[in-house]
Backbone and ligand atoms as CSV (ligand in chain L), in Angstrom:
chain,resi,resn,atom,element,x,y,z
A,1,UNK,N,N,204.838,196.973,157.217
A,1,UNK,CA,C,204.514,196.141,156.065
A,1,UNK,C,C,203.069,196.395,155.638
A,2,UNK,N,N,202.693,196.490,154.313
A,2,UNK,CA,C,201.500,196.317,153.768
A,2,UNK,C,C,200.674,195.148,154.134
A,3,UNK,N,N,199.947,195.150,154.120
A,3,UNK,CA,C,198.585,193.801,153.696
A,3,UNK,C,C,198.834,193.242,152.672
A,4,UNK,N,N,199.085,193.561,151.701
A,4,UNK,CA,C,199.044,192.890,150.255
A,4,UNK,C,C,200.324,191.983,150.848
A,5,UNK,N,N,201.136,192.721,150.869
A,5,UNK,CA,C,202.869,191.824,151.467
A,5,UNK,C,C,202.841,190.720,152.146
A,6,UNK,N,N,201.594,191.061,153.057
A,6,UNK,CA,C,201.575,190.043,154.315
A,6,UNK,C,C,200.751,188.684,154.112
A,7,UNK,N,N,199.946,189.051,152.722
A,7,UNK,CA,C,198.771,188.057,152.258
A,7,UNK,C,C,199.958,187.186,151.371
A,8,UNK,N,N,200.657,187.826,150.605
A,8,UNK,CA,C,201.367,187.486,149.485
A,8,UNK,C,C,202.524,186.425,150.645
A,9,UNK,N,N,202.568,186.615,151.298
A,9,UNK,CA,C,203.843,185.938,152.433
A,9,UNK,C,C,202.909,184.686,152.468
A,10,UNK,N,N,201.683,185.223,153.366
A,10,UNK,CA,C,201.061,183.734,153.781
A,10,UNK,C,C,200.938,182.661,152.457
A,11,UNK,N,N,200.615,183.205,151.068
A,11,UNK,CA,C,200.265,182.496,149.949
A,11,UNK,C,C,201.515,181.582,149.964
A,12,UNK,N,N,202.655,182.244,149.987
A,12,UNK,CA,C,204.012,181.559,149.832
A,12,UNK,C,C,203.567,180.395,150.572
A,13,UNK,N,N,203.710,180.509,152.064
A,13,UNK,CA,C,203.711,179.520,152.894
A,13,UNK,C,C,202.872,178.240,152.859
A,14,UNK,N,N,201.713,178.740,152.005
A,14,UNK,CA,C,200.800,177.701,151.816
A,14,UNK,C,C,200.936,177.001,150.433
A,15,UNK,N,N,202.215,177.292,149.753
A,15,UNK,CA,C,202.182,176.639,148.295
A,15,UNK,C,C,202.039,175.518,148.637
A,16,UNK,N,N,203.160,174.495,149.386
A,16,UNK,CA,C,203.646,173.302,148.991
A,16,UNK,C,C,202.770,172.791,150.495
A,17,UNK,N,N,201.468,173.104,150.939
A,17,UNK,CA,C,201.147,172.609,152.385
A,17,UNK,C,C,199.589,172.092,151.757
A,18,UNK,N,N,199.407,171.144,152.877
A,18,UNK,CA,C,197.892,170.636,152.026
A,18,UNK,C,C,196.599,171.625,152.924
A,19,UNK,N,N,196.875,172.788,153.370
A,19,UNK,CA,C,195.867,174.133,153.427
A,19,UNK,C,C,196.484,175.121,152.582
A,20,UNK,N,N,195.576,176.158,152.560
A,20,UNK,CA,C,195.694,177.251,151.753
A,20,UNK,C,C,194.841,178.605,152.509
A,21,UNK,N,N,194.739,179.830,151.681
A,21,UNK,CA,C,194.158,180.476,152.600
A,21,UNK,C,C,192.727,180.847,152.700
A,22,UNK,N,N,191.735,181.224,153.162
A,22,UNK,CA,C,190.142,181.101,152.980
A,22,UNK,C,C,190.205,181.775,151.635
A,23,UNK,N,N,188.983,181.057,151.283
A,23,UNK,CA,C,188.604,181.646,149.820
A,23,UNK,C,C,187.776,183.338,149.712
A,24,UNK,N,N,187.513,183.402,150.794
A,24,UNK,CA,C,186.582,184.807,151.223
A,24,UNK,C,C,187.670,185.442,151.736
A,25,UNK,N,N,188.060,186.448,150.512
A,25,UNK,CA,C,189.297,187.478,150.123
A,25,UNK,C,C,188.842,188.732,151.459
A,26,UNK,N,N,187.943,188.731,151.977
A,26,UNK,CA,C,187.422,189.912,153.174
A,26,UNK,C,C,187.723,189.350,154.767
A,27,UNK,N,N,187.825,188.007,154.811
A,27,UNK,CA,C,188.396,187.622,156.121
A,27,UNK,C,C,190.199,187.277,156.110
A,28,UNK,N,N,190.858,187.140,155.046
A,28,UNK,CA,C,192.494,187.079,154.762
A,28,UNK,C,C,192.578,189.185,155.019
A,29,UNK,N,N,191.855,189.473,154.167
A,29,UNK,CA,C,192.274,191.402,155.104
A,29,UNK,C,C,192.035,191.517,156.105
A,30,UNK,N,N,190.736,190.737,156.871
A,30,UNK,CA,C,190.816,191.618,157.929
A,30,UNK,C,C,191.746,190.612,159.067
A,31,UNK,N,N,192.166,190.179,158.789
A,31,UNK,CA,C,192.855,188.623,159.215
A,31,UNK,C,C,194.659,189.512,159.396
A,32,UNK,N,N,194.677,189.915,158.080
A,32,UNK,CA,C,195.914,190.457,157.463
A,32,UNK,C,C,196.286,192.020,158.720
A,33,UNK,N,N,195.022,192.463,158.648
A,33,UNK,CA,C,195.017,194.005,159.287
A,33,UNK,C,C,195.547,193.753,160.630
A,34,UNK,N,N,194.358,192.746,161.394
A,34,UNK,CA,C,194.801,192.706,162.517
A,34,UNK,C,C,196.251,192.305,163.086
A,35,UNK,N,N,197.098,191.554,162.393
A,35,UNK,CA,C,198.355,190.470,162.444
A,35,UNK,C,C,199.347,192.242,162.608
A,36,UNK,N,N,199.046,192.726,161.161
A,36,UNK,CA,C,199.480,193.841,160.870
A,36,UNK,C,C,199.995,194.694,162.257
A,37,UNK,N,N,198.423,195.237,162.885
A,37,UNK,CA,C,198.429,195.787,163.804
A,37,UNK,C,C,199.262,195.511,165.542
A,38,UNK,N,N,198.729,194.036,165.234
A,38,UNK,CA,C,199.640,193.582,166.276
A,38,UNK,C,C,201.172,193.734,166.674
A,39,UNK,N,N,201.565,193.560,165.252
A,39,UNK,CA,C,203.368,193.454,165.086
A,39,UNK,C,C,203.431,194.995,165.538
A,40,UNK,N,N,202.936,195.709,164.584
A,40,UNK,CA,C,203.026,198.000,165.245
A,40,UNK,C,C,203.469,197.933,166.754
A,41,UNK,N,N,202.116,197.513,167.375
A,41,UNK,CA,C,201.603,197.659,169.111
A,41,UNK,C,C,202.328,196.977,169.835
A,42,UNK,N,N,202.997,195.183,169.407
A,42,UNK,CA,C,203.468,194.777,170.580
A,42,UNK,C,C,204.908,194.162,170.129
A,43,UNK,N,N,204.945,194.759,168.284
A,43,UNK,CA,C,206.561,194.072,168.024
A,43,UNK,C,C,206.411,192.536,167.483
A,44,UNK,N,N,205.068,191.693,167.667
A,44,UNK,CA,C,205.375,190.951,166.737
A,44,UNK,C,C,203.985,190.229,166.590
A,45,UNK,N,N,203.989,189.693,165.502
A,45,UNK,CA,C,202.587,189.853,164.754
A,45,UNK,C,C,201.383,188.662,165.323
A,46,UNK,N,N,201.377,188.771,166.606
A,46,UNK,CA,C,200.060,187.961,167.177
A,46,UNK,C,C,198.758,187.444,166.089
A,47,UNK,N,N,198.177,186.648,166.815
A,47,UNK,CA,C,196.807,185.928,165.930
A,47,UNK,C,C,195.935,187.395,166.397
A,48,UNK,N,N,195.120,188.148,165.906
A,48,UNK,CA,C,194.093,188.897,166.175
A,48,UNK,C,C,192.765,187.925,166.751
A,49,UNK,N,N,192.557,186.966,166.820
A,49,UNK,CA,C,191.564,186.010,167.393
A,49,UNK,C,C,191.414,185.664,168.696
A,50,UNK,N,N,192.801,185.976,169.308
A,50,UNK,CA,C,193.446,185.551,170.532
A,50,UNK,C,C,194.204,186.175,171.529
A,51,UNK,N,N,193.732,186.082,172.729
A,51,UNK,CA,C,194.173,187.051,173.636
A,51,UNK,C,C,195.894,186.335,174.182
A,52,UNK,N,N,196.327,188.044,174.477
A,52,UNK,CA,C,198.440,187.212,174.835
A,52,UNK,C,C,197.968,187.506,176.121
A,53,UNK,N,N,198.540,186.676,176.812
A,53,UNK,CA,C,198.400,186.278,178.329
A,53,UNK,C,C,199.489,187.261,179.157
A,54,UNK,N,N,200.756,187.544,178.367
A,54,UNK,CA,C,201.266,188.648,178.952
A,54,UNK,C,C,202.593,188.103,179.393
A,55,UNK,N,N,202.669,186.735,179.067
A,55,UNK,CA,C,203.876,185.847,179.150
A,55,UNK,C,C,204.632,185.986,178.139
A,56,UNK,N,N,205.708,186.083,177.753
A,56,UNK,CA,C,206.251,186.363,176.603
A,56,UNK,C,C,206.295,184.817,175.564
A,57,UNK,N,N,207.000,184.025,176.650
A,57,UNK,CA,C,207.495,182.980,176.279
A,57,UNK,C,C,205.832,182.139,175.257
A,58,UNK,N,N,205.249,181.881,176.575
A,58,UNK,CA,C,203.850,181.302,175.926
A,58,UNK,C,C,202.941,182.171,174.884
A,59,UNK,N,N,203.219,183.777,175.257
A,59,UNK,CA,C,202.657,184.459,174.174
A,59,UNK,C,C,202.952,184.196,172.342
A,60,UNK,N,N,204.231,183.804,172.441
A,60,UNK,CA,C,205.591,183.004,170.948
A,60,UNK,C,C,204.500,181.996,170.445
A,61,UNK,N,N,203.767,181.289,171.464
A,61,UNK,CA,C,202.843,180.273,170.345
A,61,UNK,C,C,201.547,181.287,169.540
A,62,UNK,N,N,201.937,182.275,170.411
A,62,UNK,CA,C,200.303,182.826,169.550
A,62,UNK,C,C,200.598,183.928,168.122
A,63,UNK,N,N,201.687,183.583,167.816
A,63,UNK,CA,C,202.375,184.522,166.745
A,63,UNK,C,C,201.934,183.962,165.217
A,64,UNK,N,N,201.593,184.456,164.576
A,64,UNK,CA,C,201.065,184.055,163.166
A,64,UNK,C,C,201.894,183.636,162.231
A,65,UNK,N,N,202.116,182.554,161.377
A,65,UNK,CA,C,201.270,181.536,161.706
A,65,UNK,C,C,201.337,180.550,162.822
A,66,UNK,N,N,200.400,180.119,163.487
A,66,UNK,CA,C,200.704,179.167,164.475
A,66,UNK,C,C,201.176,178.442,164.459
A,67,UNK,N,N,200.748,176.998,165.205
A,67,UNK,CA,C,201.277,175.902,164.968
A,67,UNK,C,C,199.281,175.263,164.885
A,68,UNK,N,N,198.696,175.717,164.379
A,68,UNK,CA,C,197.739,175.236,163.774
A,68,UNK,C,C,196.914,173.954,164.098
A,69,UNK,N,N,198.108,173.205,163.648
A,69,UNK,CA,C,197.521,171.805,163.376
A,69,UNK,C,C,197.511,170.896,164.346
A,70,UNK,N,N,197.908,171.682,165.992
A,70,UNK,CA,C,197.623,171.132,166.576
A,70,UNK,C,C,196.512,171.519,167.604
A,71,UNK,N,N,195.809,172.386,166.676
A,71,UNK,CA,C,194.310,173.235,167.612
A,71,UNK,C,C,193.506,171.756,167.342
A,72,UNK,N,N,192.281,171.662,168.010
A,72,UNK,CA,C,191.353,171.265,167.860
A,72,UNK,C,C,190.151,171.421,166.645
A,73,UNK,N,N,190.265,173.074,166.184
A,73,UNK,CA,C,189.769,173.440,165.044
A,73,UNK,C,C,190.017,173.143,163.895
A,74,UNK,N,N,191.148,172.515,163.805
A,74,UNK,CA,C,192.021,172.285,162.523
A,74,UNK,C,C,191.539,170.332,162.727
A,75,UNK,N,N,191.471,170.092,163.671
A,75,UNK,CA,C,191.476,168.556,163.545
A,75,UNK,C,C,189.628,167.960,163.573
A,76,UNK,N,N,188.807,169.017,163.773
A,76,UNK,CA,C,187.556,168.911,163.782
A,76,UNK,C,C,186.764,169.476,162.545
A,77,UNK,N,N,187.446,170.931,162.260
A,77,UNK,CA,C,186.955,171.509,160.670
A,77,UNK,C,C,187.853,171.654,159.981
A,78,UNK,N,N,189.386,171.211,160.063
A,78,UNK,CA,C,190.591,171.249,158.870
A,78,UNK,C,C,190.597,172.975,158.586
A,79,UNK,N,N,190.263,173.844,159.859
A,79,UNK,CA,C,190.912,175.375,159.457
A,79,UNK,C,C,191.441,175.391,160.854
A,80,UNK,N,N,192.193,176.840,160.615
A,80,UNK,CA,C,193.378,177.684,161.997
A,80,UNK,C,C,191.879,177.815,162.668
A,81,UNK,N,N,192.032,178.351,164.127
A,81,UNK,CA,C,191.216,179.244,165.111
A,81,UNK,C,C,190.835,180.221,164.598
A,82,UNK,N,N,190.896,181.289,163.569
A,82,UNK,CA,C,190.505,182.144,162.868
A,82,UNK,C,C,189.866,182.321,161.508
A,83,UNK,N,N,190.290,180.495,161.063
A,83,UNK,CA,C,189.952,180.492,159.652
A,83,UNK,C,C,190.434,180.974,158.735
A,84,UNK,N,N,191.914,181.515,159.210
A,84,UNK,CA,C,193.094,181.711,157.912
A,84,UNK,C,C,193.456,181.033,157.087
A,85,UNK,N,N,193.445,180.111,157.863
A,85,UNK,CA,C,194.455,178.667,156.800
A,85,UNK,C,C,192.977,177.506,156.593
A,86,UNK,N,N,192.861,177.028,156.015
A,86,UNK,CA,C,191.871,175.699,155.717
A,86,UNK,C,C,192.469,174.919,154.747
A,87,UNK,N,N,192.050,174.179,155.162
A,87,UNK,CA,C,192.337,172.225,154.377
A,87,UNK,C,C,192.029,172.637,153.325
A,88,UNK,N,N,192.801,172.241,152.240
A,88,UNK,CA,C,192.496,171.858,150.864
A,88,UNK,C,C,192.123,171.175,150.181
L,1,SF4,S1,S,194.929,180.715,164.441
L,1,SF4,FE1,FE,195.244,181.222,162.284
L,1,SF4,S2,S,195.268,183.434,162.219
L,1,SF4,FE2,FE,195.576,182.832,164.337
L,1,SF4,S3,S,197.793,182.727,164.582
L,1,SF4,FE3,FE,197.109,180.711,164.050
L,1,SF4,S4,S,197.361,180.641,161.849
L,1,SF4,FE4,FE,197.370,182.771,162.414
């Protein structure tokens, strides 16, 4: 998959959600690249922010998009661990 594809996916996801994606169009690419890269190398598209422990099962939470909203980052600055997604 492209980047553009993969940005254009996340936009979807964030229509009807009260985040959206950072406004600094250079961290959604390199955000985008890494996800990208991940899915190539290990088959499915990990957070690039975050190390997989090597568990499969527990590795499934670290797959993009997360589950976010229940980091600490999201409930202290209203963004993901990477700063993909932010409060609107
Ligand atoms: S922290 Fe953000 S970039 Fe990382 S997996 Fe979760 S939603 Fe994706």
């Amino acid at each position: 998959m492209k980047k553009e594809k993969q940005i254009k996916r996340w936009e979807k996801f964030t229509e009807k959600n009260d985040f959206k994606l950072n406004d600094d169009k250079e961290i959604v690419e390199t955000l985008a690249e890494g996800v990208l890269k991940n899915r190539k190398k290990h088959g499915l598209g990990y957070c690039p922010c975050r190390l997989t422990t090597g568990n499969a099962e527990e590795d499934l939470k670290l797959v993009c998009p997360c589950n976010f909203k229940v980091q600490k980052t999201w409930k202290e600055k209203g963004e993901c661990w990477c700063s993909l997604f932010i409060r609107r």
